[in-house]
N, C-alpha and C positions, 0 to 999 in steps of 0.2 A: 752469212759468214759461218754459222754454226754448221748447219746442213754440210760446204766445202770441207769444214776440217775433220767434221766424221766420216763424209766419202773418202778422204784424202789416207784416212787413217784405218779405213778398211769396214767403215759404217756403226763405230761404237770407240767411247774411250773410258776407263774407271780414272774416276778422281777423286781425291779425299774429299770430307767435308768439308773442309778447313778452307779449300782454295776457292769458296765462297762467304769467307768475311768479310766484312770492311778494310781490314790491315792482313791480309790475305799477303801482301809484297813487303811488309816489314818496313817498309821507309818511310809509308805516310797514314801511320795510326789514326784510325779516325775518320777515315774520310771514304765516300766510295769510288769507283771504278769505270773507266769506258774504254770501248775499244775504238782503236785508232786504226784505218787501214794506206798502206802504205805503199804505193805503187813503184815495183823494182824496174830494171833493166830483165829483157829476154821474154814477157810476160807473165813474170811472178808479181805479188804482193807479198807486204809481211804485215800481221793483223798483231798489236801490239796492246797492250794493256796499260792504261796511263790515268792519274787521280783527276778523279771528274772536278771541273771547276767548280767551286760552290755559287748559289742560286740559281738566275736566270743565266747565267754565260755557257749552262752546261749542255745547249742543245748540239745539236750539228753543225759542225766547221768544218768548211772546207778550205783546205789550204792548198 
């Protein structure tokens, strides 16, 4: 997924430090982070950022 969105974006992106904290999203202090991918119409996806569930529920779901 990483690889895709620095091809997609020309092979490099600068980001703050900051958009690697925990409460990086402001709404769920505290907690960490996963990526969610999300299969559109036309053959897009949109790869979202969502609070990882705490303990064991946080591996891979597929829905």
């Amino acid at each position: 997924m990483l690889l895709a969105v620095l091809m997609y974006h020309g092979g490099s992106m600068d980001l703050p430090a900051g958009a690697f904290e925990t409460d990086a999203l402001g709404d769920t202090a505290g907690t960490f982070h996963a990526v969610q991918l999300d299969p559109l119409g036309g053959g897009r996806v949109r790869l979202s950022v969502v609070p990882r569930p705490p303990g064991d529920a946080a591996g891979i779901e597929y829905r």
